[in-house]
N, C-alpha and C positions, 0 to 999 in steps of 0.2 A: 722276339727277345725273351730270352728265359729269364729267371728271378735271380740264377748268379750275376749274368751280364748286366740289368737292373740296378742290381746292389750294387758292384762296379764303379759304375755310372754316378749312383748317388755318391759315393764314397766320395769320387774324384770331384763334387760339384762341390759337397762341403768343404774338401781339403781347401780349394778354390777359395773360395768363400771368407773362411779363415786366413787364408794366406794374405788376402786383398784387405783385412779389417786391420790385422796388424800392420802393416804396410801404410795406410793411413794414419794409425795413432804413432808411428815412429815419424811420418811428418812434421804432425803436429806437435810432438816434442821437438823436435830438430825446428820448428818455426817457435815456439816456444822459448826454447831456451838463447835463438838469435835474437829477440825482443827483449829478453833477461839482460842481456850483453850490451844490446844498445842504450836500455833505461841506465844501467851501473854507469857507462862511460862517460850519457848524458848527465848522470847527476856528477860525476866526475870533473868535469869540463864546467859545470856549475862551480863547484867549489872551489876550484882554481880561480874562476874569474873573480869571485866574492872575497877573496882572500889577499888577491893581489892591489885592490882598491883602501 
């Protein structure tokens, strides 16, 4: 293998790399913010009960 094919190679292992890192932290937001949603609903359903007493 020459140094251009090489370079290539690495280019496409970093792209890789990065592609896989972000892809992970948009997970984690998308799990994130479905946690967000269920603590609001839950404290929602909270107040409804404490209110209706």
């Amino acid at each position: 293998m020459n140094l251009k094919a090489i370079s290539k190679v690495a280019a496409l292992l970093f792209v890789a790399g990065i592609a896989a890192g972000c892809a992970n932290t948009i997970r984690g937001v998308g799990a994130d913010t479905a946690n967000a949603v269920d603590a609001t609903q839950a404290a929602g359903r909270n107040v409804e009960r404490s209110a209706s007493y």
